[in-house]
N, C-alpha and C positions, 0 to 999 in steps of 0.2 A: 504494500500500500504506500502511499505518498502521504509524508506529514510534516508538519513544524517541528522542527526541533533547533536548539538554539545548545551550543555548546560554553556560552560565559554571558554573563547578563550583560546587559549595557542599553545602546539606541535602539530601534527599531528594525536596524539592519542587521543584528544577531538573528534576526528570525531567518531560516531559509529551509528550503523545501529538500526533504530527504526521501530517499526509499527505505521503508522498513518494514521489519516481518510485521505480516499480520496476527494481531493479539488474539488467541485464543480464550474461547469463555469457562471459566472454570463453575462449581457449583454454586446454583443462585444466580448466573450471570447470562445476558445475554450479549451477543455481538450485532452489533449495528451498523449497519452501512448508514455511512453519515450524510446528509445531505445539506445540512447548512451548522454553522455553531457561532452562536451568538459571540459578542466580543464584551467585556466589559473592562470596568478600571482596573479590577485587582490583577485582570493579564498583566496590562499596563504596568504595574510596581512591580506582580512576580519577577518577569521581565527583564524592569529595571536594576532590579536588586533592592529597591527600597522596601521592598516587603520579602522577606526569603521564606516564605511558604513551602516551599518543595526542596529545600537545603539546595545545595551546590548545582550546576549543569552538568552532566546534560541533561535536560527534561523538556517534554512538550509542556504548552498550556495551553489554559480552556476549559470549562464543564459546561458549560449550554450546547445542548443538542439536541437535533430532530432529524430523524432518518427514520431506515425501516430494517427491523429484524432478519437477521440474514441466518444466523443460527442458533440454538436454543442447548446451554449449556448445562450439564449431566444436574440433576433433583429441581430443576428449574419449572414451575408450573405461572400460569397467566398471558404466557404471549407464546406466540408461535409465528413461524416463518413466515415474512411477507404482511407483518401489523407496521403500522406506523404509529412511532412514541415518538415522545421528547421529556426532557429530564436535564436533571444538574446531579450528575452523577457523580462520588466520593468527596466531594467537597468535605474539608480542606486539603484533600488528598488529592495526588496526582489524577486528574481523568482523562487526560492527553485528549481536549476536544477537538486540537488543530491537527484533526488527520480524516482520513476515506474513512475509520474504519475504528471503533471505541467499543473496548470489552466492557461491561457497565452493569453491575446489580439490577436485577430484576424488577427491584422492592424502591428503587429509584425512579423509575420510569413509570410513566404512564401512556395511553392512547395518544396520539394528538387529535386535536380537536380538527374533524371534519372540514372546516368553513374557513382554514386558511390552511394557506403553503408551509413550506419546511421553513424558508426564509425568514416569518413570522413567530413561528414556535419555535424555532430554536432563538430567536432573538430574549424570548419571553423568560424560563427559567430562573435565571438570577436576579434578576430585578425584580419579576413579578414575585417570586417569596422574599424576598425582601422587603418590597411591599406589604405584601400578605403577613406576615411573621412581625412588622413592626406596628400595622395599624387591628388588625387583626386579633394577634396572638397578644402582642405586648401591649398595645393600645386600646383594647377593649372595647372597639369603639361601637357606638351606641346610635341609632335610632335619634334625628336632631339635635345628636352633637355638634360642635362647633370647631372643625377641624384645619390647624396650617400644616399644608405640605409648602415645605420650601424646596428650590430647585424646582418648580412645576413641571417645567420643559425636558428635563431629563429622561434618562433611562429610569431610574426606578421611580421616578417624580412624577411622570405620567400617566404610569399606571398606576400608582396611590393616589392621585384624583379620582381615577376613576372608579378605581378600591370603593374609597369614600364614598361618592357617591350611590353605588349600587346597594350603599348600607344604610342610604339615609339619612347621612350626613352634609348640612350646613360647610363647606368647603372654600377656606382662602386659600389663594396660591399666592407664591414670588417668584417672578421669571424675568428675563432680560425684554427689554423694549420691541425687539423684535418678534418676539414667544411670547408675546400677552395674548393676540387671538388667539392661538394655537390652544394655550389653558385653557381658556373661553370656551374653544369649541369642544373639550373634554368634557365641560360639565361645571368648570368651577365656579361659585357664585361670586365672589371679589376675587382681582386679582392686585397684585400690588409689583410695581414696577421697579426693584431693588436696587437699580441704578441710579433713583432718582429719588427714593424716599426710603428713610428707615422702617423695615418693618413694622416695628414697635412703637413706632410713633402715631400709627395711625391702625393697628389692629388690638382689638384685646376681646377677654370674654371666651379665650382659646380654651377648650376639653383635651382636645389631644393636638401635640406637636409633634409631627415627623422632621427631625433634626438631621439633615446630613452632613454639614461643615465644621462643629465643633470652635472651640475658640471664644472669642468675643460673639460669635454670631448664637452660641447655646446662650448662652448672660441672653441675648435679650429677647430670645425664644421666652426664656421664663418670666420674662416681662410680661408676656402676653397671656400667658395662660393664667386662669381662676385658680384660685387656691383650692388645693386639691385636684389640679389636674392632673395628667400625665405626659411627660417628656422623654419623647422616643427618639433615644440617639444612636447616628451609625456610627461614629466618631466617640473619642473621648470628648470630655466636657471639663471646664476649668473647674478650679476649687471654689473660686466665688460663686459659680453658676450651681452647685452642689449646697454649696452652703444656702441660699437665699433659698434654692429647691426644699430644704430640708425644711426651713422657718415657716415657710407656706402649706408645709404638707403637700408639695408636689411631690408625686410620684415620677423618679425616675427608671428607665428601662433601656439598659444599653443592646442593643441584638448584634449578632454577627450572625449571616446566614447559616441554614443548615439543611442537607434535604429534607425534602417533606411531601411524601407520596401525598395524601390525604389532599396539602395546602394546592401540589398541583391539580386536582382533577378538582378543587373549587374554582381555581382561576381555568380551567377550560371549561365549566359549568357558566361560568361568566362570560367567556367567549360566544360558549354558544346560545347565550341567551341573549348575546347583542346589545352586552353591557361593559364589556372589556374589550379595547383593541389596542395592539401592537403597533407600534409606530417603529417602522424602520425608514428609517432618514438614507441609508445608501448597502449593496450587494457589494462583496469583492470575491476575488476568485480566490480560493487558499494559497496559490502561488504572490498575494499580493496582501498577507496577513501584516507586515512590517507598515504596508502603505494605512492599509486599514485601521492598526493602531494609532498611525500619526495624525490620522484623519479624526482619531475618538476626542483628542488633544486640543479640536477644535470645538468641542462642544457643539457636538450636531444635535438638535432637533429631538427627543425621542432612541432608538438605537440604531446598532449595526451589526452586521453579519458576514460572516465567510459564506462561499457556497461551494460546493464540492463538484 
């Protein structure tokens, strides 16, 4: 099979295109012919080296995937040759998704959802439990709560609007000048233009915050939220923002993804009820994965994807 692999972290141009044996499925596992795999930031650090996730090189990266079952690995029951899944398979573990061809836990995967391409559902995976797992699981949220996702326009910012929404949730966003309709058209009901106004200065009444930047930006996350809300961050959070969290009785919730068979077949329940869509902003070929991460660097729109 042909796949990313990258022998010492650095730019974008460590990534390059290798021939390697095809992973065989061991028990529980299935092999999957890959047809697209989403791209997100932590490639980006692995990568880089600013996050050593997978220790030293050589290693692929990647876990967002959607393809179709090619073979069905010894005590493995629920799919069979020829289903199409997608999944964030071993996460924080190696799942080498920059390849043709990913050996992957059964118990990882699900169906994909009928009503869109591999392009879409592999994009969807990481973000979308991330999403789910922070508004969701950690955030509780409720039936006319009053909900900030910041980052609206993002990869996982977009589909937690839409999260939100589908829940019955009251929704601000914060997005760049040019991604304010974009929010708009997801669903959100304020949007607030972060270039040009402090959050905090003109949102409050907050239930749940979805936090993705950490820093001085958590401090005034908690500005906005009611005493006793909840602050869900992907990032660490300062000690000031901890501290005043604590005086208020806010609740905080820090997540790090993790699979979550269950969480995906809610978000493709959501798809196919024409309440959840995937925004992919641009396709690359796997031969042009180094191009494709430089391109994430620009803050495209929603996400992006290899395709095989």
């Amino acid at each position: 099979m042909r796949a990313i692999v990258q022998t010492s972290v650095g730019g974008p141009e460590v990534l390059t295109l290798a021939n390697r044996p095809d992973p065989v499925p061991n028990k529980g596992e299935v092999l999957v012919r890959v047809h697209a795999a989403g791209i997100n930031p932590v490639d980006v650090a692995v990568r880089s080296g600013a996050y050593p996730l997978l220790g030293e090189p050589p290693f692929t990266v990647g876990w967002d995937i959607s393809g179709v079952v090619e073979k069905v690995g010894p005590d493995t029951n629920g799919f069979a040759a020829g289903d199409e899944v997608f999944g964030m398979p071993r996460f924080p573990k190696e799942a080498a998704a920059y390849a043709e061809l990913v050996a992957a836990p059964a118990d990882e995967l699900v169906l994909k959802p009928k009503g869109i391409d591999h392009a879409h559902a592999g994009a969807l995976p990481l973000a979308g439990l991330t999403a789910w797992q922070a508004l969701v699981g950690a955030g509780q949220i409720k039936p006319g709560q009053r909900v900030l996702v910041q980052a609206a326009a993002g990869g996982v910012g977009h589909l937690a609007v839409q999260i939100a929404k589908a829940f019955g949730a009251y929704v601000v966003a914060t997005a760049s000048p040019s991604k304010l309709g974009f929010v708009r058209d997801l669903g959100a009901d304020e949007v607030v233009d972060y270039t040009k106004t402090r959050f905090s200065d003109v949102v409050s009444g907050i239930d749940v915050v979805l936090e993705p930047i950490g820093g001085e930006n958590a401090e005034q996350a908690v500005k906005v939220l009611k005493d006793n809300g909840t602050l869900v961050s992907l990032l660490g959070i300062s000690d000031k923002a901890k501290a005043e969290a604590k005086v208020r009785g806010i609740r905080h919730e820090h997540i790090s993804v993790v699979p979550d068979r269950e969480g995906l077949r809610e978000l493709a329940k959501l798809i196919d009820a024409g309440k959840l869509a995937v925004h992919v902003a641009r396709t690359f070929p796997l031969g042009q994965a180094g191009e494709a991460q430089a391109f994430l660097a620009t803050k495209p729109t929603g996400k992006i994807a290899l395709q095989m």
